[in-house]
C-alpha positions in Angstrom: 12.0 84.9 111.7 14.4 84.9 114.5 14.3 82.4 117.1 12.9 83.3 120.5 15.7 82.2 123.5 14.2 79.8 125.9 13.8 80.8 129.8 16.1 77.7 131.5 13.6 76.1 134.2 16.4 75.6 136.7 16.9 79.1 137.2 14.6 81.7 138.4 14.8 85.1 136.9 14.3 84.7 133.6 18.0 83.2 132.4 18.1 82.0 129.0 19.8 78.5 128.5 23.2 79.0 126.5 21.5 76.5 123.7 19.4 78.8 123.1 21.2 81.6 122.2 22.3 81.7 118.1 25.4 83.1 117.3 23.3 86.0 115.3 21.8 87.1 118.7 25.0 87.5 120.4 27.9 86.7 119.2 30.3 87.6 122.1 28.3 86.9 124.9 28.8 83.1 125.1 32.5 81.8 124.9 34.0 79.3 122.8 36.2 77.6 125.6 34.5 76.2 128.7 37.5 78.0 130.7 36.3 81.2 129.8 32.7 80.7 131.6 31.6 82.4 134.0 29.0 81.0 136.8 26.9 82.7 139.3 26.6 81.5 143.1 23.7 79.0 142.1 25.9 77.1 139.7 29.0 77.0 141.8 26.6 75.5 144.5 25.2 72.6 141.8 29.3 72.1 141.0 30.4 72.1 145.0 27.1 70.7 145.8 27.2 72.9 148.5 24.4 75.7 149.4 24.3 78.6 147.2 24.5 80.3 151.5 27.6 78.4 152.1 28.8 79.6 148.8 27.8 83.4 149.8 29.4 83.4 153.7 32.8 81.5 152.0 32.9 84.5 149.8 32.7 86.5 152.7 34.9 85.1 155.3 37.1 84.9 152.1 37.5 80.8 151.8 35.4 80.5 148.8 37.1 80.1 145.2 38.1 83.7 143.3 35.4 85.8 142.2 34.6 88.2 139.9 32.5 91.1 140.3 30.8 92.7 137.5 28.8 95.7 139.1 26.6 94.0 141.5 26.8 90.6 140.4 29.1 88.1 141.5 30.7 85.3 139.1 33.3 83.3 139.2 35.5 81.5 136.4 35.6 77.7 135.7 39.0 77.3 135.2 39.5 79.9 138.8 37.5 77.0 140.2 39.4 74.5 139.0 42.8 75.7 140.3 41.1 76.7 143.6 40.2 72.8 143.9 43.2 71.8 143.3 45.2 74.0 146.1 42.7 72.5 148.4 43.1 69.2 148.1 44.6 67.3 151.3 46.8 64.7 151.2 46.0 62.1 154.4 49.2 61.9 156.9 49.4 58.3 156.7 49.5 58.4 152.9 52.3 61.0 153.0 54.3 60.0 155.6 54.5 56.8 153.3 55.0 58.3 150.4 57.7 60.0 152.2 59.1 56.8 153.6 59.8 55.2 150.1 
């Protein structure tokens, strides 16, 4: 008897946590490397800790992170988040100016 996937409580429509998932069920649906994952706007939000509206009108005003779209649906990749954090970090101009100075 297979096992039955488990409805994640965090999410609301029905998501089934990855755990839960066997590799029989689906074999190429979950990825091996973490880079490879792909989250929708509610787990970017928990990530950012941000809103998952902020996370929506940054899309739109085209600030937010890269983004995937697969029909209708919106996801974006861990390691596109990762590099997007990155490019945004700011440097204070009294910490550059001496760093500069040196």
């Amino acid at each position: 008897m297979q096992r039955k996937p488990t409805v994640d409580p965090r999410h609301r429509g029905g998501k089934v946590s990855p755990a839960a998932m066997t590799s029989a069920a689906a074999p190429d649906v979950v990825p091996q490397d973490l880079d490879e994952r792909l989250w929708d706007d509610h787990e970017l939000a928990f990530v950012l800790k941000r809103s998952r509206s902020r996370i929506q009108k940054d899309r739109l005003e085209g600030r937010g992170p890269p983004f995937i779209r697969v029909g209708r649906l919106i996801r974006y990749r861990a390691a596109d988040v990762r590099v997007w954090l990155k490019s945004s970090t700011e440097i204070p101009q009294a910490q550059a100016a001496a760093a500069g100075g040196q």
